[in-house]
N, C-alpha and C positions, 0 to 999 in steps of 0.2 A: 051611066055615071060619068059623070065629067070628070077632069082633074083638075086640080088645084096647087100652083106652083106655090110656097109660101116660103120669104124668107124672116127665118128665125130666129130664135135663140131660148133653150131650153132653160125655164125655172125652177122645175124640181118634174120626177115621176114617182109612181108608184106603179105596186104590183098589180096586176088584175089577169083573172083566171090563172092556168097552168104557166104557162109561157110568153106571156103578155105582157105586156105595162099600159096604162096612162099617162102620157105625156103630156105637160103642162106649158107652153108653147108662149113667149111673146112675140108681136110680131109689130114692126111699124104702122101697118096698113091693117091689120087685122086688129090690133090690142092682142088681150088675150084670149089664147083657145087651146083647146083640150084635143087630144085625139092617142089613138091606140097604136099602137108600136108591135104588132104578130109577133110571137117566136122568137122575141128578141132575150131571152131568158135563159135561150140555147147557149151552148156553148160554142156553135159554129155559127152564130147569128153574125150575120156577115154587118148587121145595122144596129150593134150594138153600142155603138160610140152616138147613136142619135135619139138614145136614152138618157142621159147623162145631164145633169146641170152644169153649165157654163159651154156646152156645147151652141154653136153659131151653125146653122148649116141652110142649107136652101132644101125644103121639105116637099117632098109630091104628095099630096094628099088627094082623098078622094072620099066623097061624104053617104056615109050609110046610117039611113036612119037620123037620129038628130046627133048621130056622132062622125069625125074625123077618123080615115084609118091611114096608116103614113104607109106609103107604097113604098115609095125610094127616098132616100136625101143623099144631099153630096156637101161634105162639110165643108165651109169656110173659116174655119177660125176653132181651135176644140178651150183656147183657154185653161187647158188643165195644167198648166203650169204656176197656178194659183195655190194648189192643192199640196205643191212643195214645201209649204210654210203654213204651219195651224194659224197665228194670226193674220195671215194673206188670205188663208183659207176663210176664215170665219170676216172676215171683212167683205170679200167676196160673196157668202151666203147671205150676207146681210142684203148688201148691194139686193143678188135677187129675190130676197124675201120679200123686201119692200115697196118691189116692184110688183108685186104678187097682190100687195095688199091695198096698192091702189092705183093699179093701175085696170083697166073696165075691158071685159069680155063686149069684141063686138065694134069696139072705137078705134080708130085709128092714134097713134100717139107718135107721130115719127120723132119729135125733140126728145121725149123724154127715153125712144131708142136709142138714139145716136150717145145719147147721156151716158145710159148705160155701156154700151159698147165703149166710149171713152174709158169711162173709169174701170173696167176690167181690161183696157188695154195697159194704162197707168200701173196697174197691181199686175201684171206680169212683166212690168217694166222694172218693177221694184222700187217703185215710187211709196215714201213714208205711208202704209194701207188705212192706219185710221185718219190720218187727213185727208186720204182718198174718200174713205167714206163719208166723212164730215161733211165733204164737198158736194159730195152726190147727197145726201139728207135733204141739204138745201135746196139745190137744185130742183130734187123732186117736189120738195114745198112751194117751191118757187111756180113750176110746172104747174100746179094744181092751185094756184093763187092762194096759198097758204103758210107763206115764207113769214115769220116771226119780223117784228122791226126789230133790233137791235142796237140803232146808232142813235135815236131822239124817241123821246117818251111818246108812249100813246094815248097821254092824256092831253098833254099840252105845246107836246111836239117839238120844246128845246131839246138840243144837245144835249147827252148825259156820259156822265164817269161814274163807275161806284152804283150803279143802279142795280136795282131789285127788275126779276124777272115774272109778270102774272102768267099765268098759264089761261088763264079767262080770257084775257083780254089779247092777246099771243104777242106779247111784245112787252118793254122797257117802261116801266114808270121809274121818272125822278125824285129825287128826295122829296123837292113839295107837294106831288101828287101821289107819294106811296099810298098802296092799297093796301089794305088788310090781308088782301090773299095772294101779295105780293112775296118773294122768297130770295135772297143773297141770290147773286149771279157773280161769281169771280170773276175780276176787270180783265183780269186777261184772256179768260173766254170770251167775252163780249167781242173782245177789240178782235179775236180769232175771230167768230161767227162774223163781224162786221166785213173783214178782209176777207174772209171763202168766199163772203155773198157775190163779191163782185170781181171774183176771182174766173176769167176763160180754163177751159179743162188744159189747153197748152200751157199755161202759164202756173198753174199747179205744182210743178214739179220744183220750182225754184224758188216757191215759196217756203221761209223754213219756221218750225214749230217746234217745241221739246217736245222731249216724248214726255213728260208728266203732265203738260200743257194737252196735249192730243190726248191723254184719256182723260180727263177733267172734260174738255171738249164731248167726245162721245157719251160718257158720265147723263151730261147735260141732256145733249139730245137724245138719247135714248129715252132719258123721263117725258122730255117735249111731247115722241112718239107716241108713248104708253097710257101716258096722260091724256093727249088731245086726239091721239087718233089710234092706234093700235101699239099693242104691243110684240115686237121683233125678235124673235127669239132666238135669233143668230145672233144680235147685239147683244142680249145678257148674255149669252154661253161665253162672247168675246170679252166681255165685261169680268167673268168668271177667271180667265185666264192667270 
């Protein structure tokens, strides 16, 4: 059996047999991958922190069968200081939900790693956490050539204010070109999603939002998600708060 150095960053596990998990592993170079975590379930499980979501660590793996089994890791990064605050917390869960949900077993995605590890740097910064996430939604649409237009209609490509949002067409019609299956978009959303879009993750933190404008924001893009592509279930629990 060979070994398999991987660095990662944990999405979620679960349980499996007595004293086991499955671990659910993102990785730049890898995408995403699955593997098994021995006797971590112990009390004296010395690799118990490389269970964990928002765990960062460098993983030794070694492949049995068509599965992963994690020999050693050695963390770089545990991010559990996320976990101090329910909505950091739940901002964060979302963060790796969504990265779970499209991101591809098997592909490499180094940008939309780095992404991630920004923005769970940011939320233990204590940077505003649903602008954080706002930011990262995009990003990741962005990543996947699926970022919504925002600033000019996508029927006719002028500039707009006050525009209706399609979910069909993933982007802004103006008053001339409303659609039928077009829906209110509040201006001041628009002009937020306009401003994250071309917002660098350094420059994020000095950008400023109300907080009733940041959940209208979230509001938004959570239906975007649900709607067009999956629905996040760390986002409505957030949404619940």
């Amino acid at each position: 059996m060979t070994e398999k150095i991987i660095d990662a960053i944990v999405l979620k596990s679960q349980d499996f047999k007595d004293n086991d998990k499955i671990v659910y592993l993102f990785s730049p170079a890898e995408g995403k991958l699955s593997a098994v975590l021995k006797g971590v379930k112990k009390a004296s499980a010395k690799l118990k922190f490389a269970g964990e979501p928002f765990c960062f660590a460098e993983f030794c793996c070694v492949k049995r069968g068509d599965m992963y089994t994690i020999t050693n890791a050695y963390q770089k990064e545990s991010f559990f200081e996320i976990r101090q605050d329910i909505t950091t917390f739940y901002c964060g869960a979302s963060a790796l939900e969504i990265v779970s949900a499209f991101g591809a077993e098997g592909f490499a995605n180094p940008s939309l790693f780095v992404s991630l590890i920004k923005t769970l740097e940011l939320l233990v910064q204590g940077v505003s956490p649903k602008k954080v996430l706002a930011h990262f939604v995009l990003c990741v649409l962005d990543n996947f050539g699926q970022k919504p237009c925002f600033e000019r209609c996508v029927e006719c490509g002028q500039k707009v204010t006050d525009a209706k949002f399609c979910f069909d067409q993933g982007g802004v019609v103006c008053k001339n070109c409303n659609s039928d299956y077009a829906v209110p978009l509040d201006e001041g959303v628009r002009k937020v999603l306009v401003n994250l879009s071309v917002l660098s993750h350094d420059k994020l933190a000095t950008y400023k939002i109300g907080e009733v404008l940041a959940d209208k924001t979230i509001y938004f893009l959570n239906d975007l998600l649900a709607k067009n592509f999956k629905k996040i279930n760390s986002m409505t629990q957030l949404l619940q708060l």
